[in-house]
N, C-alpha and C positions, 0 to 999 in steps of 0.2 A: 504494500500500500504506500504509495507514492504521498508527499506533503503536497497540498496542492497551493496556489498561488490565488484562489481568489477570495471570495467572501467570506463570515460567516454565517449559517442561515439559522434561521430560528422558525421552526413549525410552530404557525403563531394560530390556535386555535379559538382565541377569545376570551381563556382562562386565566386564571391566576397562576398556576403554574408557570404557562407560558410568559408569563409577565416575568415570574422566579429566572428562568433561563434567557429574557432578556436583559438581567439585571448582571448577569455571567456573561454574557457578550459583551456588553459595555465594557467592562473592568479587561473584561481579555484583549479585547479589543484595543484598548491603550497600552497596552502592553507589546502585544503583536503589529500593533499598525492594519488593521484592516476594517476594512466596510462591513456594515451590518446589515442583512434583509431577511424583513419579516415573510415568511412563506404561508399563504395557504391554500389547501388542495381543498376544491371543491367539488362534489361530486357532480354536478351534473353545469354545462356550459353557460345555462338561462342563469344561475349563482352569479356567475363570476362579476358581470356588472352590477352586480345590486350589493357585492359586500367587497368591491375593490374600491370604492369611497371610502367605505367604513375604513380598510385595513390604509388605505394611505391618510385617511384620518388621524389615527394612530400612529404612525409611523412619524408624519408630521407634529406631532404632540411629544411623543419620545424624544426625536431629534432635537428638541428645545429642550425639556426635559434634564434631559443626558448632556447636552451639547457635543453629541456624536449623534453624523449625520446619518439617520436610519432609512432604507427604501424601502419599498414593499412589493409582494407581486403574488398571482393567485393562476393558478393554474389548475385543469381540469383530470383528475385521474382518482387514486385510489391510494391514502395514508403509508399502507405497507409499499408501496412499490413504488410512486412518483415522486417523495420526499430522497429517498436515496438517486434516482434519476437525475431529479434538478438537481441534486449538489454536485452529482458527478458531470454533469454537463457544462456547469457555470467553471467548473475547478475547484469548488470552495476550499478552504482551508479546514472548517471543522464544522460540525452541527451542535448544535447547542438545545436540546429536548429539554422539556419538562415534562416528569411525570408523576402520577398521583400511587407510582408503584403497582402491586399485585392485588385488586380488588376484586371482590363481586367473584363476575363468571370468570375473570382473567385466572383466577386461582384453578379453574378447571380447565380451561383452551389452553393457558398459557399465556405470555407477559408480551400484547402487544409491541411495545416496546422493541425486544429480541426482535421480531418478527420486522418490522419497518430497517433495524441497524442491520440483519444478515442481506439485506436489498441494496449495501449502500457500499461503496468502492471510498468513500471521506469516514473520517471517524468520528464518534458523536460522544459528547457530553452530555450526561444524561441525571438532571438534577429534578429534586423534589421540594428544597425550601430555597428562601431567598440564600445570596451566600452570608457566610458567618464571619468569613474571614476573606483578606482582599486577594491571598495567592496562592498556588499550591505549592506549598513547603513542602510536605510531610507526604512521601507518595509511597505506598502498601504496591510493592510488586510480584504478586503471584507468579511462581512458574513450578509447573511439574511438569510432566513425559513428554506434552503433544508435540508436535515437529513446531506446529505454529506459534509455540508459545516465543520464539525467538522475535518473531515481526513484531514485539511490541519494543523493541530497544530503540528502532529509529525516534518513537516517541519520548522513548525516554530521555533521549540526546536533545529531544527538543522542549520537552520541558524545565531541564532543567539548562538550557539556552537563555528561556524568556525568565523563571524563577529560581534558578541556583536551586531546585528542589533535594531532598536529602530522600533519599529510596529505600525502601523496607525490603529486602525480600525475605517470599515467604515459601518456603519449602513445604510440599504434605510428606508427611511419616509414612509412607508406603511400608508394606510389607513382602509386595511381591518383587522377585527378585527383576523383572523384566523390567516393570515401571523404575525400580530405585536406577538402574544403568543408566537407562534415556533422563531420568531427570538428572543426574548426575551430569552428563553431559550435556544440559540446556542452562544449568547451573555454570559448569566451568564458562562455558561461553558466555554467557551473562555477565562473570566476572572480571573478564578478561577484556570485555566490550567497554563496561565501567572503569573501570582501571587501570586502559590505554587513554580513558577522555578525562582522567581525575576527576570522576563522576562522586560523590559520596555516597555511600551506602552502608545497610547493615544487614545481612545473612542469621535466619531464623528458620526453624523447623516447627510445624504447625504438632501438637500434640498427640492426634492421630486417632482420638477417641470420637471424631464427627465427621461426618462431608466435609471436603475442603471448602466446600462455598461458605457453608457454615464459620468452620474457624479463620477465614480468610475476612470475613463480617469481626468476629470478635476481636481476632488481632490489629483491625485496622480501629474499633474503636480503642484496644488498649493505648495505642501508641498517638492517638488524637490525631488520624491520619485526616489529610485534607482533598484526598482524592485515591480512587482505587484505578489503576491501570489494567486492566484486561484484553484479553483476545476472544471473540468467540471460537466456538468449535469449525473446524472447518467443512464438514458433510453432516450439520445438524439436519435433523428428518423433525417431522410432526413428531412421532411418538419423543422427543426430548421436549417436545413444546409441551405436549400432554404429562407428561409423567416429571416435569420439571427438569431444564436444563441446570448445568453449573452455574450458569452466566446468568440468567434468570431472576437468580435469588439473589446474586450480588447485584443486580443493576435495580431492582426494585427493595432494598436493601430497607430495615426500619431504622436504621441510624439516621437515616436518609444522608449519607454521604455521597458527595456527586462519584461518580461514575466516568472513566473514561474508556469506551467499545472499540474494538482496533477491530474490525471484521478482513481475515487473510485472504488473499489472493494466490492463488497458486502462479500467476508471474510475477510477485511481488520478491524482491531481493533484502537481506539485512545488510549494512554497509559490514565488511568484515572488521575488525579490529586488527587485524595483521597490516 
């Protein structure tokens, strides 16, 4: 997953949430230097004029507001699949979501959310309350077996580019011997990646007695983390949506800690540390 060069967009639904994740665009925004657009996907065409006043209403309200200039734009398609679309079409840089987490029936289908980030080739921020604090210091980096757990480093180089972030990683206790190998070597690499960039960090083993989503949750509130970096799985099916993904539960998280989604590309390269 390539860094892209243009926006950032924000799935701007009418909510308060979504208000929550524009309030995380602003801040990042002066940070990164980039333009903000409020997105919304309408379903049907006869919409789009009757509530693209309203959203560039808004938009022009924020841009005062903020004093960062916000656009707006409404396009016709479907939440899962045209929110990753436009961001990959414009280039954006990040998505910035707001969500109310795993509610209602979402506890049974599974965590819209997932569903809209595994559509998207940009990576999403993916928060629930306003922010609490103005940057991400403090970043909880999961990595066990998967091959793809590596494509999250280029972010990591990049966050701690804009924020001098300090990186947690979190090892799971495996017991089988095939998982400890592969995570051991996504581990070495990791370290080595950090290491070569005088990245800081601190290497921790998760206890073993829960899902790692689970302790990957608790660890990140022990340490008052300010963001979770993740990857999703790379050939998630329904039945992970149904029967609950890894990813799922940290991104709908009841810390309500924001969330960063890296969803892999299989032509997507990590820059090597050699």
């Amino acid at each position: 997953m390539k860094i892209g060069k243009g926006p950032i967009i924000i799935p701007w639904d009418f909510t308060e949430v979504a208000e929550n994740a524009l309030k995380y665009a602003v801040r990042i925004s002066y940070k990164i230097e980039k333009p903000i657009t409020l997105l919304h996907i309408a379903k049907k065409n006869s919409e789009e004029q009757s509530l693209l006043k309203d959203l560039q209403a808004i938009a022009k309200e924020k841009t005062e507001k903020y004093n960062k200039h916000i656009d707006a734009d409404i396009v016709e398609g479907k939440i899962f699949t045209d929110i990753g679309k436009y961001a990959g079409e414009k280039d954006a840089e990040l998505v910035i979501m707001g969500t109310h987490g795993m509610k209602g029936m979402q506890k049974i289908t599974g965590s819209w959310a997932l569903k809209v980030i595994t559509h998207s080739s940009v990576p999403f921020i993916v928060v629930q309350d306003p922010p609490a604090k103005t940057e991400f210091k403090r970043v909880v980096l999961p990595i066990d077996f998967k091959s793809e757990a590596k494509e999250k480093l280029n972010w990591v180089n990049y966050l701690q580019k804009f924020y001098n972030s300090q990186f947690f990683i979190l090892k799971p206790n495996f017991t089988d011997s095939g998982f400890i190998q592969k995570t051991k070597a996504n581990i070495a690499f990791c370290k080595n990646y950090l290491e070569h960039r005088n990245i800081n960090y601190e290497l921790h083993m998760a206890e073993g007695d829960k899902p790692f989503s689970q302790e990957t949750l608790h660890f990140a509130k022990k340490v008052n983390a300010d963001l979770i970096l993740i990857v999703t799985t790379k050939y998630i099916s329904m039945t992970d949506y149904m029967l609950g993904a890894h990813e799922q539960y940290i991104i709908a998280n009841q810390e309500s800690i924001p969330v960063m989604v890296i969803n892999p590309s299989r032509l997507s390269k990590v820059q090597s540390f050699r």
